[in-house]
C-alpha positions as CSV (number, residue, x, y, z in Angstrom):
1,X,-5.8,-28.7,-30.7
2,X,-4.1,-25.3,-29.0
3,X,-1.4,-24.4,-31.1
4,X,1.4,-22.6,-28.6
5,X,2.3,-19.3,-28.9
6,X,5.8,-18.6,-28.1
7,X,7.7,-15.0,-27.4
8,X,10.7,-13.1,-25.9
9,X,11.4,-10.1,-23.3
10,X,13.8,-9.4,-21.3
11,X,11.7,-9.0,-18.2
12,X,8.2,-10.5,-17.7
13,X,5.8,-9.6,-15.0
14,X,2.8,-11.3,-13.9
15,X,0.4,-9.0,-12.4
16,X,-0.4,-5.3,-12.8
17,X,-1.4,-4.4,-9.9
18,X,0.6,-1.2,-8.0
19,X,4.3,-2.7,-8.4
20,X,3.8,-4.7,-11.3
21,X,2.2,-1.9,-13.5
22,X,5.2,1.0,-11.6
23,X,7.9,-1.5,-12.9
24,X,6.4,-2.1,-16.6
25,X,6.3,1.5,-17.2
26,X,9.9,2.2,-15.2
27,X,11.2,-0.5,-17.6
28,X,9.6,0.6,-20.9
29,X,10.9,4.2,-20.0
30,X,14.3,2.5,-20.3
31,X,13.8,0.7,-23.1
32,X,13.8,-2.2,-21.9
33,X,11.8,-5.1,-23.3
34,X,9.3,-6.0,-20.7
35,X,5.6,-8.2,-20.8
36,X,3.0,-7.6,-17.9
37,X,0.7,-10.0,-18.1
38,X,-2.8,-9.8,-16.0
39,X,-5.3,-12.3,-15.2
40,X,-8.3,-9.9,-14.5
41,X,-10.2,-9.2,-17.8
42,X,-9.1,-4.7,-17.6
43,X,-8.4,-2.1,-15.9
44,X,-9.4,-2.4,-11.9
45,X,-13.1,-1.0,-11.6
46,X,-13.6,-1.9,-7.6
47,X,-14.6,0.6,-5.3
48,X,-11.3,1.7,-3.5
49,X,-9.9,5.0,-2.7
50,X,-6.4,5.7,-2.1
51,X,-3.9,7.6,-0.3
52,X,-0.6,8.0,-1.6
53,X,2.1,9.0,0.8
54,X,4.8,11.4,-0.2
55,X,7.2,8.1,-1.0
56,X,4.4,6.8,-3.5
57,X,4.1,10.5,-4.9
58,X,7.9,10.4,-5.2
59,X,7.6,7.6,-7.6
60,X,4.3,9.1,-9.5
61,X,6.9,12.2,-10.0
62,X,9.7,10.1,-11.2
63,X,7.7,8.5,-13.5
64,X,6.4,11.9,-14.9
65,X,2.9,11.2,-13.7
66,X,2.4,12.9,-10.8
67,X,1.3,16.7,-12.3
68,X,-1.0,14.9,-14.6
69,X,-3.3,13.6,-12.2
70,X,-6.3,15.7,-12.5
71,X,-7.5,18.0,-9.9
72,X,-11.3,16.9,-10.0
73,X,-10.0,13.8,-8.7
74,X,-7.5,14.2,-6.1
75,X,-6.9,16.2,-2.4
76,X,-4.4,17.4,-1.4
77,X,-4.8,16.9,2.4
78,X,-2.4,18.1,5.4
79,X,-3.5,17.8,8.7
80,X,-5.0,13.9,10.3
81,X,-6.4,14.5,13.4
82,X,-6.6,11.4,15.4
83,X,-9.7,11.1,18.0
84,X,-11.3,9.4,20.0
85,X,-15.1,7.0,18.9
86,X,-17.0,9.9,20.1
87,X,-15.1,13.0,19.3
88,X,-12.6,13.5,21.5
89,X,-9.1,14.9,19.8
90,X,-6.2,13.0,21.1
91,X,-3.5,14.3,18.4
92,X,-3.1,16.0,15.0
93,X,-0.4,15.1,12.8
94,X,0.9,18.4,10.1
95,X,2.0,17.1,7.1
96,X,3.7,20.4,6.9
97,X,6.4,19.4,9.1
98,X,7.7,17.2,5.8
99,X,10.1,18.7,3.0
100,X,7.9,20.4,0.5
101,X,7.2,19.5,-2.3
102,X,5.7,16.0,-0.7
103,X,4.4,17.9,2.4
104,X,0.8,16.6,1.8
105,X,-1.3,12.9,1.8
106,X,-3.1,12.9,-1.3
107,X,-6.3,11.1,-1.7
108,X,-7.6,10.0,-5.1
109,X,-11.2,8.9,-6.1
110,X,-10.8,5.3,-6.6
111,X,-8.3,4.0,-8.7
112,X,-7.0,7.3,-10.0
113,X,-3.5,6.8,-9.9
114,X,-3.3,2.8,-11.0
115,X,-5.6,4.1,-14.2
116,X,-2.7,6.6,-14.9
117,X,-0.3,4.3,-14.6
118,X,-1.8,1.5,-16.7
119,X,-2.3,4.1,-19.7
120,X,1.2,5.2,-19.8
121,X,2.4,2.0,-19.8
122,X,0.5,1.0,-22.8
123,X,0.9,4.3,-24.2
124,X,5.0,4.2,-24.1
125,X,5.0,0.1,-24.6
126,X,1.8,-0.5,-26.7
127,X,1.0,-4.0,-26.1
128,X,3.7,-4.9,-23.5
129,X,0.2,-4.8,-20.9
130,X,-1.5,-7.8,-21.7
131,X,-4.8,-8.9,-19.7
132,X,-7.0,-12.0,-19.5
133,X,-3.4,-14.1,-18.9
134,X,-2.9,-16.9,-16.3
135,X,0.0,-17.8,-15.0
136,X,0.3,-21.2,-15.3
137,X,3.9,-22.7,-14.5
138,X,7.8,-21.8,-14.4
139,X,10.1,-22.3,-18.0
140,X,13.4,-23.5,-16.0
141,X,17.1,-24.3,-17.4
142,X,18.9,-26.4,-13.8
143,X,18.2,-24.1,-11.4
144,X,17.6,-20.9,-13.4
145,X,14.2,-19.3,-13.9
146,X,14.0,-18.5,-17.9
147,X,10.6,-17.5,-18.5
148,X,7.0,-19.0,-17.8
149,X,3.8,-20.8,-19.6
150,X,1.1,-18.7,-19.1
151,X,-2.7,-18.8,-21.1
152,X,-4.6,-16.4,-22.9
153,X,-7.8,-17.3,-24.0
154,X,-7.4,-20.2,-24.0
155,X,-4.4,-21.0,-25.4
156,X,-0.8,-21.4,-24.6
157,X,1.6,-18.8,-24.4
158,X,5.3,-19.9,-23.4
159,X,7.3,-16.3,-22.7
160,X,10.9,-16.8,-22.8
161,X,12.6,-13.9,-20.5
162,X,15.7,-13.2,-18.6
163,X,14.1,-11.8,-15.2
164,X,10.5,-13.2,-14.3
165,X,8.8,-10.9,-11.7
166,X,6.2,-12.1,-9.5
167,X,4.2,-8.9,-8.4
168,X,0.9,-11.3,-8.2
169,X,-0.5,-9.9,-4.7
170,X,0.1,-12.2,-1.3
171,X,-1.2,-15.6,-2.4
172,X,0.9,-15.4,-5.2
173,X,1.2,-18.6,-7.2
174,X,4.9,-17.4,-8.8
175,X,6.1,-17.8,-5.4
176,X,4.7,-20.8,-5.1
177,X,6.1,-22.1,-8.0
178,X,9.0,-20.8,-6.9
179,X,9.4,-22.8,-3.7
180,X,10.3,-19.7,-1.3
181,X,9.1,-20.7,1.8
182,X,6.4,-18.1,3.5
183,X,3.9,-17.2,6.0
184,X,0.8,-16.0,5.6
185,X,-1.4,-14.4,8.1
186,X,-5.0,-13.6,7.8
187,X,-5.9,-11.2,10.4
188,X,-9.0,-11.0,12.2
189,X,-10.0,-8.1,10.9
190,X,-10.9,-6.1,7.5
191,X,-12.9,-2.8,6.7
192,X,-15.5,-1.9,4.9
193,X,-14.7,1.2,2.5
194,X,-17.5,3.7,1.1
195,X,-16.9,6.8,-0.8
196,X,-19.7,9.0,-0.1
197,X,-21.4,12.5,-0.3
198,X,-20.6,15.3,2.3
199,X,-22.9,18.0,2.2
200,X,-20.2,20.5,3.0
201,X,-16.3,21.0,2.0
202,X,-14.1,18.6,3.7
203,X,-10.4,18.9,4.2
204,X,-8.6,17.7,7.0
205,X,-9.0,13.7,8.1
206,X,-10.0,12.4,11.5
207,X,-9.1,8.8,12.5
208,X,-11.1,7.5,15.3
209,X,-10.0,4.6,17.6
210,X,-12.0,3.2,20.4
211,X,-13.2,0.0,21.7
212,X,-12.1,-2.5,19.3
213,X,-13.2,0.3,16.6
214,X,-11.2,1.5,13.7
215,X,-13.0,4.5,11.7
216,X,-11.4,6.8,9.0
217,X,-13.1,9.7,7.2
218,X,-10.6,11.6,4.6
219,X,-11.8,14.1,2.4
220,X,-11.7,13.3,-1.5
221,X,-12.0,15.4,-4.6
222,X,-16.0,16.4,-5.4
223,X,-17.0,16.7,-2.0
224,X,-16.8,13.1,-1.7
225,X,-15.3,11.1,2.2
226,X,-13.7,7.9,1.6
227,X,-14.3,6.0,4.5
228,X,-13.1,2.9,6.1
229,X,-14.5,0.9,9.5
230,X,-13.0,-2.0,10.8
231,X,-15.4,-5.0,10.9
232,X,-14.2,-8.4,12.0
233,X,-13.6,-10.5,8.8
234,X,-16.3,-12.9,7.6
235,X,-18.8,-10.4,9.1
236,X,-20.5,-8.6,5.9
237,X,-23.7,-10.7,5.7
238,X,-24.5,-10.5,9.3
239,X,-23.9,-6.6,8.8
240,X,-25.7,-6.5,6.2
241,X,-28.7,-8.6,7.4
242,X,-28.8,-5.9,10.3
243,X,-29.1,-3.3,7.7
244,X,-28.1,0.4,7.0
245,X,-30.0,2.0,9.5
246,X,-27.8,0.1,12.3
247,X,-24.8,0.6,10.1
248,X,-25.4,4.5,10.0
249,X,-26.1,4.6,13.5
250,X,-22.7,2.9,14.5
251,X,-20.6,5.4,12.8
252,X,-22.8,8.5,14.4
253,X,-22.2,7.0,17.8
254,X,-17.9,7.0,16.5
255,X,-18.8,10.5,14.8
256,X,-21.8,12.5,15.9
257,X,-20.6,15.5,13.4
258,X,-21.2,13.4,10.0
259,X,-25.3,13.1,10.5
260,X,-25.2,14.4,7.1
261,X,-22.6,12.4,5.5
262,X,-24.2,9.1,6.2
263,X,-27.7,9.5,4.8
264,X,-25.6,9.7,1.8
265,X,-25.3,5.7,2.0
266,X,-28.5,4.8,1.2
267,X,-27.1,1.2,-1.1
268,X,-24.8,-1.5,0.3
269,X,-23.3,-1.3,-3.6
270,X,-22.0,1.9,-2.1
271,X,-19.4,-0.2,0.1
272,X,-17.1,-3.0,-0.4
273,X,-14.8,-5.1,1.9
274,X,-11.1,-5.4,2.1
275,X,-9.7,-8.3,3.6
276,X,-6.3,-8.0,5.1
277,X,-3.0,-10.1,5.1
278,X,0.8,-10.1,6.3
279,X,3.1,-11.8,4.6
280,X,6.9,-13.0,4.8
281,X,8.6,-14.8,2.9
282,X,12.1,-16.3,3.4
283,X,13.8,-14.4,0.6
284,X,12.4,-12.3,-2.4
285,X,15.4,-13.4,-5.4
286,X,15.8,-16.6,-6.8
287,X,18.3,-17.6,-10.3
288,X,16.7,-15.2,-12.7
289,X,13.3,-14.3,-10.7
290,X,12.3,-11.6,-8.2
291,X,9.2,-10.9,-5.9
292,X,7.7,-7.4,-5.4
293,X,5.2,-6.1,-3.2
294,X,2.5,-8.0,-1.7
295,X,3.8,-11.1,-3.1
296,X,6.8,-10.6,-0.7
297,X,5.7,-9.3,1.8
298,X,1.8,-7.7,2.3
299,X,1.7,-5.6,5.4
300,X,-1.2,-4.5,7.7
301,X,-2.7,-1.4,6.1
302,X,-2.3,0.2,9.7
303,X,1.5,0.8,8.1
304,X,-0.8,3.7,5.1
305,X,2.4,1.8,3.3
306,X,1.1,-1.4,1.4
307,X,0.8,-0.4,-2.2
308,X,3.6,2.5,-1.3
309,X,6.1,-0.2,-0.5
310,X,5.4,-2.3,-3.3
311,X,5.9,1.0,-5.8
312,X,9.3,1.6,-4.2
313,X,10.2,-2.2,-4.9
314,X,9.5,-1.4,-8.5
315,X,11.4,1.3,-9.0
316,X,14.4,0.0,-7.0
317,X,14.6,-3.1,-9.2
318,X,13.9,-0.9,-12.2
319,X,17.2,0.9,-11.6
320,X,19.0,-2.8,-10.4
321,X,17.9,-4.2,-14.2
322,X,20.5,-2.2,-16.3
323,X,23.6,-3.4,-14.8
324,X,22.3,-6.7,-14.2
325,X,21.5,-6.6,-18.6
326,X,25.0,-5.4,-19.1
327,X,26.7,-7.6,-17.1
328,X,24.2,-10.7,-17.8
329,X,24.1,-11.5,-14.6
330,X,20.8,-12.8,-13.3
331,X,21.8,-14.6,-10.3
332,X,20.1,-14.9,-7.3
333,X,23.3,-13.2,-5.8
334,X,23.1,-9.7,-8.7
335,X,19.0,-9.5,-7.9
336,X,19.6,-10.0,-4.4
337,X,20.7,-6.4,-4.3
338,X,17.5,-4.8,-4.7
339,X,15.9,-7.2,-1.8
340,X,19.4,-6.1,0.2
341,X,18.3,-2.3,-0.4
342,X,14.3,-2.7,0.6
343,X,13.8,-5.3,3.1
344,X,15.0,-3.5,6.0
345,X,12.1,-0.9,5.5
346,X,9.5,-3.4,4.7
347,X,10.4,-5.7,8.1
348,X,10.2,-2.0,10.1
349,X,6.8,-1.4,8.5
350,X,5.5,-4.7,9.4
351,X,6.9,-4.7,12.9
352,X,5.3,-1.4,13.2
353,X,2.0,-2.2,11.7
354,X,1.6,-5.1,14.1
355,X,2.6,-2.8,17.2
356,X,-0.5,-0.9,15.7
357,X,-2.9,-3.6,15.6
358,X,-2.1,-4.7,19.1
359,X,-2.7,-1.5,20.6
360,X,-5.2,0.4,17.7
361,X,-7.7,-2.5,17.4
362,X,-7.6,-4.0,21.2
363,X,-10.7,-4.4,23.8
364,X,-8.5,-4.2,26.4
365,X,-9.0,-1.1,28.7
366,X,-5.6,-1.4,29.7
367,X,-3.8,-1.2,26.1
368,X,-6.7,1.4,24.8
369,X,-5.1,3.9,27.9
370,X,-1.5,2.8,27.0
371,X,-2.6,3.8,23.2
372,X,-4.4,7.4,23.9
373,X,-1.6,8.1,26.3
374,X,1.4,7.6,23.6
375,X,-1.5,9.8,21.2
376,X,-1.9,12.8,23.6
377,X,2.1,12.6,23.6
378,X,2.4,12.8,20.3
379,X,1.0,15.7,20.4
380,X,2.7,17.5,22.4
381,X,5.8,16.2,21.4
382,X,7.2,17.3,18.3
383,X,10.4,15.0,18.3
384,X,8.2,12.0,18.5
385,X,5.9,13.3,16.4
386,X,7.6,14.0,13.3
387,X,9.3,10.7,13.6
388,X,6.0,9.0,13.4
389,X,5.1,11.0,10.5
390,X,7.8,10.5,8.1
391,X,7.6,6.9,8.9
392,X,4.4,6.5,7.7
393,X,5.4,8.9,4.6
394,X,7.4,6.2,3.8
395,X,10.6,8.5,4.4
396,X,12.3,6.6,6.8
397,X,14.3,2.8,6.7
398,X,14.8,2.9,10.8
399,X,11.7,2.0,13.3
400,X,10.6,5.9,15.2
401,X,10.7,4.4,18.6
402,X,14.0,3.4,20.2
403,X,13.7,1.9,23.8
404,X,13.7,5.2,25.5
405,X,11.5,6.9,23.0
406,X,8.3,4.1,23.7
407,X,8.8,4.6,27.7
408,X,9.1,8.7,27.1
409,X,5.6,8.2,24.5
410,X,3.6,6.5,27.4
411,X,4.7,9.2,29.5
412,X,6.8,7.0,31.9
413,X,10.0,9.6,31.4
414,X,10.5,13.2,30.2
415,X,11.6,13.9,27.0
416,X,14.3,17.0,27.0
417,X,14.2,17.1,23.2
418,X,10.3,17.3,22.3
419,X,10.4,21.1,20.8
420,X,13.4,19.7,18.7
421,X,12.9,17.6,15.3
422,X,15.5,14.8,14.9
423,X,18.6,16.5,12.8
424,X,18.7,13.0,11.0
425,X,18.0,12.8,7.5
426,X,15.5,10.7,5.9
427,X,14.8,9.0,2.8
428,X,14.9,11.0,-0.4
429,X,15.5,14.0,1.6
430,X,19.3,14.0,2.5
């Protein structure tokens, strides 16, 4: 017979993945009793590089993380130069129009920052990180979320806490348990990611878009491209039953410039597919419960914000936890805060995102000329431009396009203020 295993913390958190594992380690640098439990067996191991906007490297800073990632595995990166399946350049976006010191994208090898993450964690909170745990069902007094029954190897484990935190990715079972209504969209399609060899140095991206065709290339540390190519979802057997040689070609007729790159892919062990998902959910808060991250709302990765956005929920409940511990005061109303203070970014980004797929993935001539005409704007226009840009760096709350602003990017009216950037301020930069 099981014998149940019972414990306390002030906060639980179920799932380490990029918000859970930011908010453990935001908490334990408080001192705040907190439990992350994980239902994969370790640390990630999965083939997945990583770009982390300024925002994210805002939080890596905070967390005193951000200088200790090692060189050998990160790149700096500043200019993306969008083109494009062929060659063609249609814009380039500077990542030095940004406030230093997060005037760069920085690409890791894959899972460089998480890894970092995960060891301070259980170096400042040894044992708070526990893996091999499955969530299993809410601990509940009326209406109030007080903990949760989990397993671990096999046995029971009941966790007594004042703020559960479900940061379990979108088909997250604590908001099921939960009840928060939500929708889930599966979109047609994913990508396949590679890391790869480049003979020579690479350091500035190029994002192709064609013909229902999605391809990024951006340098990584080693001489080493992450790429990703949008494939429709469900379609990696038939890819992979027509082989490399047609896979290789494909990519050559998107970039004739990286012959050399692709006879680097010579295994299909060398790729792996990410599926994509949006998500929105009626509210994030419950009595004594929050959501985070993919579990509230998982966003196109068109947005470059997925994992960014579910960092900056972590730390934005991590400074919410304090006052709600003095005050004891885990109400859906005192936790609401921190879903008062994010969600208007996250709904932008997911608007956006969605824009993106409409135009960036289409077969339609007609929205493919509409797309490379609002890119060749871009730029030329430096108004527009930097908008768009600190919007994906995660540095803005407000949507870049106002009505005037989409008819001036298609090129239906002039814009007297291109030369100028916008004199408003933007997040973490006031």
């Amino acid at each position: 017979m099981n014998t149940k295993t019972m414990e306390r913390a002030e906060v639980v958190i179920v799932g380490a993945g990029g918000g859970g594992a930011v908010l453990g380690l935001a908490l334990a640098q408080k001192g705040i009793g907190t439990l992350v439990l994980e239902q994969a067996a370790g640390p990630p191991s999965g083939l997945r590089g990583e770009i982390i906007q300024p925002n994210g490297q805002q939080v890596l800073d905070r967390l005193g993380l951000l200088g200790q990632l090692l060189p050998d595995a990160t790149k700096s990166v500043r200019l993306f130069h969008f083109c494009r399946a062929g060659g063609e350049r249609l814009c380039t976006v500077d990542y030095d129009m940004l406030p230093p010191p997060y005037n760069r994208a920085l690409v890791t090898l894959p899972n460089v920052a998480h890894h970092a993450i995960l060891r301070a964690l259980d170096s400042r909170a040894p044992g708070a990180l526990r893996y091999g745990v499955q969530f299993k069902r809410l601990l509940r007094e009326g209406r109030r979320v007080v903990g949760v029954e989990a397993e671990c190897e096999g046995k029971p484990l009941t966790i007594s806490a004042k703020l559960l935190v479900g940061a379990d990715g979108a088909f997250s079972k604590v908001r099921e348990a939960l009840g928060i209504p939500s929708r889930l969209h599966l979109y047609r399609e994913g990508y396949l990611i590679a890391i790869l060899d480049s003979p020579d140095e690479m350091d500035e991206a190029r994002y192709f878009v064609g013909r229902r065709t999605i391809f990024g290339l951006f340098p990584a540390a080693g001489r080493k491209v992450y790429l990703f190519y949008m494939i429709q979802a469900g379609s990696m057997p038939a890819m992979k039953a027509a082989g490399l040689d047609a896979l290789r070609a494909k990519w050559l007729t998107i970039d004739p410039g990286l012959e050399k790159t692709v006879q680097s892919l010579v295994d299909w062990d060398q790729t792996a597919y990410m599926p994509t998902a949006r998500v929105r959910t009626a509210r994030w808060v419950a009595d004594g419960a929050a959501l985070i991250g993919d579990a509230a709302h998982a966003m196109n990765p068109h947005a470059s914000q997925g994992r960014m956005q579910a960092m900056a929920d972590a730390m934005s409940l991590a400074d919410l936890i304090p006052s709600c511990l003095e005050r004891g005061d885990w109400s859906a109303e005192a936790v609401g805060a921190y879903e008062r203070s994010r969600r208007p970014q996250v709904e932008m980004l997911q608007h956006l995102a969605d824009e993106q797929v409409l135009f960036w993935n289409t077969g339609n001539p007609l929205l493919a000329l509409l797309r490379d005409r609002v890119f060749r704007t871009l730029d030329r226009n430096r108004r527009l431009r930097h908008r768009v840009l600190a919007t994906t760096a995660g540095l803005r709350k407000t949507t870049p396009f106002g009505l005037l602003d989409r008819l001036m990017a298609v090129g239906f009216l002039p814009d007297p203020h291109a030369d100028k950037l916008s004199t408003e301020s933007v997040m973490g930069h006031e």
